[in-house]
C-alpha positions, 0 to 999 in steps of 0.5 A: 520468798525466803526467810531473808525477807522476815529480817530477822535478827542475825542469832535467829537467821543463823538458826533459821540456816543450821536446820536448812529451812529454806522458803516459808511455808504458807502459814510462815508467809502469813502469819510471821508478818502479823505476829512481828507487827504486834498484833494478835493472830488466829491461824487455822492450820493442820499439824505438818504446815510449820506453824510451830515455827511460824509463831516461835521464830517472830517470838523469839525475834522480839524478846527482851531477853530479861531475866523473867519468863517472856513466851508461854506457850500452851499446848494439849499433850506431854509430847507435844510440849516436849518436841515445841520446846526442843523447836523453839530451844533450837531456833533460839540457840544463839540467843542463848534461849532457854525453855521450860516444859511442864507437864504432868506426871513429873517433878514440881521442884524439877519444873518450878527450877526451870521455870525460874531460869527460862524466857519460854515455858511450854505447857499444859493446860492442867499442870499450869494451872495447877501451878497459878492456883497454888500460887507456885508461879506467877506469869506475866508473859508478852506472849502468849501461844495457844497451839493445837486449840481443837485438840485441847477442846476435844480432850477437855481442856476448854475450862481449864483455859478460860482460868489459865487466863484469869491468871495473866495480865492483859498487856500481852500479845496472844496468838491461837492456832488450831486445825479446825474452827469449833464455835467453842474456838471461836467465842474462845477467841473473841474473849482472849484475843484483841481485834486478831487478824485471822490466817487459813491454810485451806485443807486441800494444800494440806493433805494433797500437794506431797502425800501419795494416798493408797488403800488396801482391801481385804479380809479381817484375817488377812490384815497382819499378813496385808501389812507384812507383806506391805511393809517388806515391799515398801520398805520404809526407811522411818513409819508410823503405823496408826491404830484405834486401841491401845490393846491392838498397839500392843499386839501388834509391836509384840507381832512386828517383833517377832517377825523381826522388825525393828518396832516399838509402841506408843500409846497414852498407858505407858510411863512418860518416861518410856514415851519419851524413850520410844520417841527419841529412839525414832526420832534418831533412827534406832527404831524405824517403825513407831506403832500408835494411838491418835492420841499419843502421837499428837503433835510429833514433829518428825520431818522424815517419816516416809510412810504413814500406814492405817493398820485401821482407819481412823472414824472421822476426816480429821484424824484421817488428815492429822494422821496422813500429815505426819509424812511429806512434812518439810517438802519430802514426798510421803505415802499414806496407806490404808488398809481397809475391809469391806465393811469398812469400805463405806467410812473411807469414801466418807473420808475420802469425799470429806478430805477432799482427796484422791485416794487411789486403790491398789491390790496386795503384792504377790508371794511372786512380786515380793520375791522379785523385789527380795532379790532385786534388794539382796543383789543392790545390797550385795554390790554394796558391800565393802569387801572385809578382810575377813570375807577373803579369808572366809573365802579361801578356807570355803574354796579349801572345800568346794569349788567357788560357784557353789560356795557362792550360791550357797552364801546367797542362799543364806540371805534369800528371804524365804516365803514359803508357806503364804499364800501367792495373793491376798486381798481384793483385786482391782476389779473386786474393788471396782465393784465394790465401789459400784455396789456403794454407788447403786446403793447411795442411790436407791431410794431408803426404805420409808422415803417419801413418794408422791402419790401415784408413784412407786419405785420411781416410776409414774403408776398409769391408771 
């Protein structure tokens, strides 16, 4: 199937080429049918499947294009009303589309103008609402999307929803997406939507078809240097390094800089403006390694993030899953790295057994492995040099006043990455993990201290009077 088959307008099939989607996703193929038809829709879909398009492309399809706003889209957080905006702005840029994104934290007047001039505002719930109770603005949209529904459940927003719709007119079609299905979305639902037909994309085609999944066992102390030397061996061309606090997000951009990595953080305490910097900086490639919260990087549409690393594992399989799901996006293969310490250990098999993945257990490279990777690196970079006019100068005067091999091997000792210093390994080994996970094993099946026996029982064995 191709986005041919949709057929949709020729503005839209245009966009649909310029930004190289080529087959449907899953979601797509469901969901863009029913939406086109009119009729309301529930998708159960995790972040990375494509479902901003596969409710932005069938909407956009059947706008009137009239001077009023058509589309509202309602989603939990800055970013994510941002990176929707700049989707459907794009998917619709040959129909002339404008969008207005409203948020928190920045100007009324600013937002209140843009509104007045967009067929499709994206949205937070408390800004929104902020606006209908004030009598700011009065909506009377043809579509309606809540996207990210569980999100805005566990941030709070539930309340907040249920009034948004007490402000807009029934005769609208309504479409809700969310990750999971909580009984709160459920009844949500059954109030805000009419008659819906309801679309599931099943986890597992989610989290295993193009993302590799590793961890990493090791000491406390030795997480820095664990993800140092990950970093160096890996090198990742675009990362997200997820971790629990704001404080380690911090920390850890202030450490990666001083190691000389190109890395910047993001995280819920700092100024929208600087967020917003931070993600358009990765978006473009001018930084290379994001560091974040779960909460900060809900909702980023980044399609070529080749490495997710859990500096900490997250504390339930859902962050895991949203985590994981910000690499092998667009059909690129991805790489999910955990690193986890022995204590940790028993929350990653939880994980590993909720999300129904294989996640497969690698030891930490060598002070030798990184060598040989560095050099092997430096002589590719080498070899793919242009050669400057300078350089032949440089080479000439330095041939004035050595001979050319060891001026050669003192330019290559210049670029050598030096590890002196560390340790040659670090972490657990394969078999230490193995038995590890025997250990976890012999434990899950001992009986508990107080379980009930039968009489005449003990330790499990029959007592033979």
């Amino acid at each position: 199937m191709t986005f041919l088959d949709f057929g949709f307008k020729p503005q839209i099939q245009k966009a649909i080429d310029l930004v190289g989607f080529k087959e449907p996703s899953p979601i797509q193929q469901e969901a863009i049918p029913i939406i086109l038809s009119g009729r309301d829709i529930v998708g159960q879909a995790h972040t990375g499947t494509g479902k901003t398009a596969a409710y932005a492309l069938p909407m956009l399809n059947m706008l009137e294009l009239s001077k009023e706003v058509e589309g509202l889209v309602i989603v939990p957080t800055r970013e994510l009303a941002t990176q929707v905006s700049d989707e459907i702005f794009r998917l619709g840029k040959f129909l002339k589309i404008k969008t207005a994104t409203v948020y928190g934290g920045s100007s009324y007047s600013r937002q209140l103008h843009h509104i007045e001039n967009a067929s499709v505002v994206v949205a937070t719930p408390g800004r929104l609402l902020d606006l209908l109770r004030s009598g700011k603005i009065e909506l009377n949209p043809s579509f309606v999307v809540l996207d990210e529904a569980d999100e805005m459940l566990d941030m709070g927003f539930l309340e907040d929803i249920k009034a948004i719709f007490e402000f807009i007119p029934s005769n609208r079609q309504t479409m809700l997406f969310s990750a999971t299905m909580p009984q709160e979305i459920k009844e949500l639902a059954s109030k805000i939507l009419y008659n819906p037909a309801f679309v599931s994309i099943t986890q597992k085609e989610v989290t295993n078809k193009n993302i590799k999944q590793y961890y990493y066992v090791v000491d406390e102390k030795e997480r820095d240097e664990a993800l140092m030397r990950l970093l160096d061996y890996k090198s990742p061309k675009k990362a997200i390094i997820f971790c629990r606090m704001k404080i380690e997000v911090d920390r850890l951009a202030d450490f990666l800089a001083s190691q000389g990595i190109n890395a910047k953080g993001l995280h819920g305490d700092m100024p929208q403006r600087t967020r917003e910097e931070v993600i358009k900086s990765f978006k473009r490639g001018s930084t290379q390694i994001l560091i974040a919260t779960d909460v900060a990087a809900r909702g980023l549409d980044i399609s070529d993030v080749s490495h997710v690393f859990n500096y900490h594992i997250p504390f339930d399989p859902e962050s895991y899953v949203h985590r994981i799901g910000r690499t092998g996006r667009a059909g690129k293969e991805g790489e999910a790295i955990s690193i986890v310490t022995p204590h940790e250990f028993k929350q990653l098999l939880k994980i590993q057994k909720a999300v129904g993945s294989s996640l497969i257990n690698r030891e930490i490279p060598t002070g030798t492995e990184l060598k040989e990777k560095s050099t092997k690196s430096t002589i590719e970079k080498i070899l793919q040099t242009e050669i400057k006019t300078e350089a032949v100068e440089l080479l000439n005067l330095l041939e004035s006043q050595t001979d050319l091999t060891t001026a050669a091997l003192k330019l290559a000792s210049l670029v050598i990455d030096s590890t002196n210093g560390s340790k040659e390994r670090i972490g657990m080994s394969k078999k230490e993990i193995e038995r590890l996970l025997l250990q976890f094993e012999k434990e899950r099946s001992r009986p508990k201290r107080g379980s009930f026996r039968r009489r005449g029982e003990r330790r499990g064995r029959p007592y033979s009077r």
